[in-house]
MDTraj code that builds the backbone (N, CA, C; nanometers):
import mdtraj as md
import numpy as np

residues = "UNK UNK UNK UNK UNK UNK UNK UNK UNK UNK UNK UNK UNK UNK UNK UNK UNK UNK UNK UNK UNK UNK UNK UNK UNK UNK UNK UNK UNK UNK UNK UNK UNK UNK UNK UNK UNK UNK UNK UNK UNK UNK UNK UNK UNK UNK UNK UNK UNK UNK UNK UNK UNK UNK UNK UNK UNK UNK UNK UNK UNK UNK UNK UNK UNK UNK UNK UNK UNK UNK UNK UNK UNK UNK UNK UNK UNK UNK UNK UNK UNK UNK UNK UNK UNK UNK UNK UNK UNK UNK UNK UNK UNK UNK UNK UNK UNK UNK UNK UNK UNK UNK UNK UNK UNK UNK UNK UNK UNK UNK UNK UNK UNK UNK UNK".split()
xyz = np.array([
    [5.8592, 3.1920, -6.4369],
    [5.9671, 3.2712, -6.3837],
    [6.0978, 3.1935, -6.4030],
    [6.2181, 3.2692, -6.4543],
    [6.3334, 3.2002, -6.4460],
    [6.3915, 3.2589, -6.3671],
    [6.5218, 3.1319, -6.2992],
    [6.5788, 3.2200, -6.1313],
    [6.7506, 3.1086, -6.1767],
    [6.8047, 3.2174, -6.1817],
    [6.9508, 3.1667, -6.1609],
    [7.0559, 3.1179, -6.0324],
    [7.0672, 2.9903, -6.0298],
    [7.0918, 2.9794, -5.8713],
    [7.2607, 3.0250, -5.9042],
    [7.2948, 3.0879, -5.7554],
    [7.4594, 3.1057, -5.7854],
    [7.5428, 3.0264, -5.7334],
    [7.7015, 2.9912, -5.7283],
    [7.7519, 2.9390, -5.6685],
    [7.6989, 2.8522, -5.5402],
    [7.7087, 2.9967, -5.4496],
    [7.7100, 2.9844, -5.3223],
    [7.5825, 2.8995, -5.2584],
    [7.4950, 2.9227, -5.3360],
    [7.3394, 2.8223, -5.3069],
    [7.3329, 2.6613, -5.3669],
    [7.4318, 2.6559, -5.4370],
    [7.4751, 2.5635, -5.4852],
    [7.5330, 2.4583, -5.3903],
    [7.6384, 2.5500, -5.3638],
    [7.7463, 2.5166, -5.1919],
    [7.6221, 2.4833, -5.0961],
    [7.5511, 2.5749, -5.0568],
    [7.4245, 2.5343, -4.9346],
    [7.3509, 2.4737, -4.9513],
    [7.3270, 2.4147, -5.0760],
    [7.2569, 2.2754, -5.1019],
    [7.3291, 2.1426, -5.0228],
    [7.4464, 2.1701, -5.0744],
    [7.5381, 2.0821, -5.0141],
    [7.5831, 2.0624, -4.8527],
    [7.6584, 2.1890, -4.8334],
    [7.6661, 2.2169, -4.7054],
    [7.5623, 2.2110, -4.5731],
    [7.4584, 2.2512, -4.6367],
    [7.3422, 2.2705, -4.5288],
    [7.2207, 2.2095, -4.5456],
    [7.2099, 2.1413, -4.6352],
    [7.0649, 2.0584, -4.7004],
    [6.9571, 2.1277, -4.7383],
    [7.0263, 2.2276, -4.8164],
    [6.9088, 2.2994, -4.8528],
    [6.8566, 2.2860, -5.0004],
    [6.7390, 2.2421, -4.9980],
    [6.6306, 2.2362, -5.1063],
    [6.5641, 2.3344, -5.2200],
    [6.6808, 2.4244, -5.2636],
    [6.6729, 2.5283, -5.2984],
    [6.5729, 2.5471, -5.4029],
    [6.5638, 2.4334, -5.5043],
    [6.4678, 2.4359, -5.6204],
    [6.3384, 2.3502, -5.5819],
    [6.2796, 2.3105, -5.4118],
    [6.1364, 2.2783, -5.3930],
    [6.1403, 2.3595, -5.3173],
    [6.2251, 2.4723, -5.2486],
    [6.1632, 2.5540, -5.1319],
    [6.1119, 2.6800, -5.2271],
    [6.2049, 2.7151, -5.3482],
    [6.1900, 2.7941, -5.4133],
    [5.9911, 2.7656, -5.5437],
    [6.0259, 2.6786, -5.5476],
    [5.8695, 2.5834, -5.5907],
    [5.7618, 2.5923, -5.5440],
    [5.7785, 2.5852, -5.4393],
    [5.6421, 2.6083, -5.2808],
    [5.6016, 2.7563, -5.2779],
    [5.7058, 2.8693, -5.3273],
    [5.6652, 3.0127, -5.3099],
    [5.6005, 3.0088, -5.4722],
    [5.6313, 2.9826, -5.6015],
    [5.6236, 3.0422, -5.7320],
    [5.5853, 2.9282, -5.7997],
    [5.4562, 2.9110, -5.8429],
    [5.3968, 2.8122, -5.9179],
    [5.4994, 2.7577, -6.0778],
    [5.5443, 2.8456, -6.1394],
    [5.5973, 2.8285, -6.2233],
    [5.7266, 2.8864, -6.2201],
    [5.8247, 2.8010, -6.2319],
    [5.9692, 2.8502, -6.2091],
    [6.0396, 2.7194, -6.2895],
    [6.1684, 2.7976, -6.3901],
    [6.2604, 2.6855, -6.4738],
    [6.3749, 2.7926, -6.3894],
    [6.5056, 2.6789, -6.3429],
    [6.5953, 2.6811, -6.3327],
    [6.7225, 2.7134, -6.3994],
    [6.8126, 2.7456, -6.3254],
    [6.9331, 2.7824, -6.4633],
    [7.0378, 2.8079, -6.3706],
    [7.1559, 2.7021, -6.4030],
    [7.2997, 2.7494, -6.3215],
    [7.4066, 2.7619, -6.4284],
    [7.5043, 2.8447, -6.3844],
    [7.6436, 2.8955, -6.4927],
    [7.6488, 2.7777, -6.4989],
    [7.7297, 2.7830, -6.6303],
    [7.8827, 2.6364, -6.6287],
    [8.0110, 2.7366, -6.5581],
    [7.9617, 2.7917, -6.4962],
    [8.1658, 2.8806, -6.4536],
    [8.1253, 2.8003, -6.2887],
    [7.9795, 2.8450, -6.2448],
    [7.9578, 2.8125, -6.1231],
    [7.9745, 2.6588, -6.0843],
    [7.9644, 2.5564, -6.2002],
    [8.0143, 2.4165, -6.2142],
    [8.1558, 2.4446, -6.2062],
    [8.1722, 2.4745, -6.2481],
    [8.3945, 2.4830, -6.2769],
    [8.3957, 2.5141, -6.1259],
    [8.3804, 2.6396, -6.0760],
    [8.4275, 2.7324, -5.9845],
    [8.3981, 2.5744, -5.8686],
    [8.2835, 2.5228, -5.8489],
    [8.2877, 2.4143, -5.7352],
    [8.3594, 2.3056, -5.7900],
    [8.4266, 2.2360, -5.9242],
    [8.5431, 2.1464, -5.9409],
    [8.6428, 2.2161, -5.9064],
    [8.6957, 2.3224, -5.9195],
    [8.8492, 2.3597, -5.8750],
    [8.8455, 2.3566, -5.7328],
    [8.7257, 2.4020, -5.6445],
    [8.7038, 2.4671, -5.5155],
    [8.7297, 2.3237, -5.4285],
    [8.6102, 2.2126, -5.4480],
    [8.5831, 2.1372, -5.3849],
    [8.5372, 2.0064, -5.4957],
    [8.6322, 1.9412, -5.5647],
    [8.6118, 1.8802, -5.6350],
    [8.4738, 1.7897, -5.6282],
    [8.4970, 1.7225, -5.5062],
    [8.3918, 1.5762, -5.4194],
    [8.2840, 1.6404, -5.4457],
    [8.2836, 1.7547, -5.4273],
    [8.0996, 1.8070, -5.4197],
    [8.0471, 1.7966, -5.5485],
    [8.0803, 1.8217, -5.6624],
    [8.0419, 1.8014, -5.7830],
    [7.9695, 1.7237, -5.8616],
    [8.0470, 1.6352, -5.7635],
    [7.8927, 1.4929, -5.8366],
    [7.7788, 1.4598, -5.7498],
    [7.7967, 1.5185, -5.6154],
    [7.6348, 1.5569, -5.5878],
    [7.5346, 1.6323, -5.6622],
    [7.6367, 1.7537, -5.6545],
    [7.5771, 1.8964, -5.6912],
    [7.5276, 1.8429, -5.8251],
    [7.6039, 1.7629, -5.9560],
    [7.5562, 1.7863, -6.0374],
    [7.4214, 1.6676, -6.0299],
    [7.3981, 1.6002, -5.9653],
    [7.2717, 1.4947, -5.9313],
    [7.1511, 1.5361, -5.9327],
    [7.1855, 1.6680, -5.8274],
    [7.0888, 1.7110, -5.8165],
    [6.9923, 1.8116, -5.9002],
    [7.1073, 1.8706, -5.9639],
    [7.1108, 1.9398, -6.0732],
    [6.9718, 1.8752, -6.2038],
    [7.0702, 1.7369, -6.2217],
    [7.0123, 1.6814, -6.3423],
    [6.8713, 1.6444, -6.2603],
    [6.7988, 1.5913, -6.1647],
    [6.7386, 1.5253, -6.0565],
    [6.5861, 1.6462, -6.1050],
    [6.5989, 1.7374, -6.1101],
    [6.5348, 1.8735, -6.0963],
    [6.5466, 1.9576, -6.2114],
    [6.6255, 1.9008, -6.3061],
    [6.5520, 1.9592, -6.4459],
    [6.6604, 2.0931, -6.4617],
    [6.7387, 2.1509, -6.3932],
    [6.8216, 2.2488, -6.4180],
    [6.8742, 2.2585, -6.5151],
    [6.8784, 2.4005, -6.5731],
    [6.9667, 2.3913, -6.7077],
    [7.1083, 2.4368, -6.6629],
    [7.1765, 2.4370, -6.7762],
    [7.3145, 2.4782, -6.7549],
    [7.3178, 2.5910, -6.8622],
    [7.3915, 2.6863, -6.8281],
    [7.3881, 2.8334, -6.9275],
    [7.5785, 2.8497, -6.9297],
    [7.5887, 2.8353, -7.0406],
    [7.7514, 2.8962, -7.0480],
    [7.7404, 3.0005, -7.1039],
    [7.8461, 3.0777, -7.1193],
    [7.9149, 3.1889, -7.1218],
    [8.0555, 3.2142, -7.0830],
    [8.1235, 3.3389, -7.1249],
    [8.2644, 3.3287, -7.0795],
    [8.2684, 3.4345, -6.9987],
    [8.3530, 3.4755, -6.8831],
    [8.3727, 3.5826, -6.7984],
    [8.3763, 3.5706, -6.6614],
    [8.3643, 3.6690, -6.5867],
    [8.3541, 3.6465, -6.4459],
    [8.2044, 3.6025, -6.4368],
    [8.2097, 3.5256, -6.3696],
    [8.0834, 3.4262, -6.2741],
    [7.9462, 3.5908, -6.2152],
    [7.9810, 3.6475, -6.1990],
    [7.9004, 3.7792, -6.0919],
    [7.8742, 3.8430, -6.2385],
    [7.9554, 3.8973, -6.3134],
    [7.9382, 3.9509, -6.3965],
    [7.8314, 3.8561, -6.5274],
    [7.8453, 3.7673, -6.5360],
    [7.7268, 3.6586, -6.6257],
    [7.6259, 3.6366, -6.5442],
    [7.6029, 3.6536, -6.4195],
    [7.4954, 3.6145, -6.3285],
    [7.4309, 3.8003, -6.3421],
    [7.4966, 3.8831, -6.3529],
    [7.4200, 3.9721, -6.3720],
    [7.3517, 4.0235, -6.4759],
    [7.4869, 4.0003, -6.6295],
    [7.3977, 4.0188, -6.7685],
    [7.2872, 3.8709, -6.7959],
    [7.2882, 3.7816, -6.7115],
    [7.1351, 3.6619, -6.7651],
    [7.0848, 3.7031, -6.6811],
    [7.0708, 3.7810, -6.5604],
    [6.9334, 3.8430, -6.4903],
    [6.8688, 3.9530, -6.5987],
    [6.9251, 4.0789, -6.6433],
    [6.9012, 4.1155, -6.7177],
    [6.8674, 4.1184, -6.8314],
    [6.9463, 4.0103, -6.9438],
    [6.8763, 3.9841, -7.0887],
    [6.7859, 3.8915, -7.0595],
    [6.7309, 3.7964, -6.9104],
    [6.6507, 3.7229, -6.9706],
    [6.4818, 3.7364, -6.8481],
    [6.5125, 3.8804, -6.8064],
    [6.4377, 3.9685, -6.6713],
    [6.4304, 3.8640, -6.5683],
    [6.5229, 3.7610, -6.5746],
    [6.4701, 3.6664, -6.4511],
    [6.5775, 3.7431, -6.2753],
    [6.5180, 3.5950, -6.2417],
    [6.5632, 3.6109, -6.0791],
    [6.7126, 3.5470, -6.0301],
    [6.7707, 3.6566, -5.9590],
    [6.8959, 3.5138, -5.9230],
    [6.8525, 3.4802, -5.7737],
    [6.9091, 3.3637, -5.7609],
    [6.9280, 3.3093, -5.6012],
    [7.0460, 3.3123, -5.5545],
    [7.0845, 3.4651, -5.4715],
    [7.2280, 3.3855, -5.4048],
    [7.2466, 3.4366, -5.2778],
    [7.3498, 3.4058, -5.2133],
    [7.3768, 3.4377, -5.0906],
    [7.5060, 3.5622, -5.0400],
    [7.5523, 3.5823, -5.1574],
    [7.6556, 3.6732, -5.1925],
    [7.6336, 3.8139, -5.1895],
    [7.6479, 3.8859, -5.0574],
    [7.5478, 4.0460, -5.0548],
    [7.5984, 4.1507, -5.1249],
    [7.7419, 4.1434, -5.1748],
    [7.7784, 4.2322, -5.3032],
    [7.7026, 4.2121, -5.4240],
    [7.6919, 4.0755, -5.4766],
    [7.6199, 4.0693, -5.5797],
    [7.4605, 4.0938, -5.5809],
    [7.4316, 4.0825, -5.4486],
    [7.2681, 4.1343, -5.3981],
    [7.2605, 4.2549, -5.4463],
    [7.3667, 4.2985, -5.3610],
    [7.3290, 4.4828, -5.3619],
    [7.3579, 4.4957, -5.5255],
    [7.4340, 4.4552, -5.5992],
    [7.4506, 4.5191, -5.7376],
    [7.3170, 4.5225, -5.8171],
    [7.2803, 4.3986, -5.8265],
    [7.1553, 4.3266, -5.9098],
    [7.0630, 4.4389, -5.8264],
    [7.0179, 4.4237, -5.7073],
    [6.8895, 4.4996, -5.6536],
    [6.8923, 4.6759, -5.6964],
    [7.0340, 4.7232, -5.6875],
    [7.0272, 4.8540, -5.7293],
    [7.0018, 4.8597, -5.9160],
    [7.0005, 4.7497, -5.9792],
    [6.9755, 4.7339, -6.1421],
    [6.8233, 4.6808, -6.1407],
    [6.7678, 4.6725, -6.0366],
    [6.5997, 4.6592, -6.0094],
    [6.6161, 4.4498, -6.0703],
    [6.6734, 4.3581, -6.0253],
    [6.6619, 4.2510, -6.0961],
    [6.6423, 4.2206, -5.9118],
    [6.5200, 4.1061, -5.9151],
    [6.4480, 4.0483, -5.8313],
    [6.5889, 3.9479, -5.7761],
    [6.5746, 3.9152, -5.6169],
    [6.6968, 3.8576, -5.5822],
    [6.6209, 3.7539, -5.4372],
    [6.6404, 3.6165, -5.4629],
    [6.5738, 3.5429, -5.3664],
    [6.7226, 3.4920, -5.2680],
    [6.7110, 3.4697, -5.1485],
    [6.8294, 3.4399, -5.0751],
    [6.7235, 3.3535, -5.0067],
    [6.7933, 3.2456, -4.9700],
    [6.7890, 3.1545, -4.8031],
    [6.8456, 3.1695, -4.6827],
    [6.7493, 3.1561, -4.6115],
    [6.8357, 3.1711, -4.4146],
    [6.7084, 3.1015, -4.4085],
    [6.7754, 2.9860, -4.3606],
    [6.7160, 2.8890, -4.2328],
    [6.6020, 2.7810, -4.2924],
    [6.6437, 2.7782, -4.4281],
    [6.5433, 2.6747, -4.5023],
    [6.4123, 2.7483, -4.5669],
    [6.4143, 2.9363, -4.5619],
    [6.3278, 2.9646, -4.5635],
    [6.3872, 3.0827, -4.6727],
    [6.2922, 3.1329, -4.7576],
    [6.3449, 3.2372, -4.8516],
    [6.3035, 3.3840, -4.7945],
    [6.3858, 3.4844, -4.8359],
    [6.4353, 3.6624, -4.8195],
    [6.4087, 3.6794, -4.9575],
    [6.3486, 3.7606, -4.9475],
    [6.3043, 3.8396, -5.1262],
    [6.3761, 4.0188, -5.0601],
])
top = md.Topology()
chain = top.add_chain()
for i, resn in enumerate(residues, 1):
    res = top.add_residue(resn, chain, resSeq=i)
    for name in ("N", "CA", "C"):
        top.add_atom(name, md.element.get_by_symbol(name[0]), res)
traj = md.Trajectory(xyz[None], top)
């Protein structure tokens, strides 16, 4: 299974200690990772300092990096689609978009995953 983490889970890795790619591991035997490069940019302009965690952990866990050009929501929705995977985010506009296009959508609350 491939699962695109977004921004914002990115941020709650940080923010909240969340383990997004072993909590996500523990549900789905086989799962490869994949974050934008916009969602890298978008946390250097946002919150510079976090970046070189974020990207630690990143490299730490095997994540790929996927570029593309455009809005961030809008590339998180055409690589759910061209590549049938999953995104992870916390963002309920982009929930509701992806879920009404039938693309599988994992969220966290409380260290624990929402399908």
């Amino acid at each position: 299974m491939k699962v695109l983490a977004d921004t914002n889970v990115l941020f709650a890795f940080l923010d909240e200690k969340w383990d997004f790619v072993n909590i996500i591991k523990d549900a789905y035997l086989e799962v490869d990772f994949f974050v934008l490069q916009q969602s890298l940019d978008e946390i250097k302009a946002k919150r510079h300092a976090a970046l070189e965690p974020i990207e630690w952990y990143l490299r730490k866990n095997g994540v790929k990096i996927v570029k593309g050009k455009g809005k961030a929501d809008d590339l998180v929705f055409e690589w759910a689609k061209a590549n049938r995977g999953v995104v992870s985010t916390r963002d309920f506009n982009l929930k509701k978009r992806l879920k009404k296009a039938g693309v599988q959508v994992i969220s966290l609350k409380n260290n624990k995953l929402v399908l």
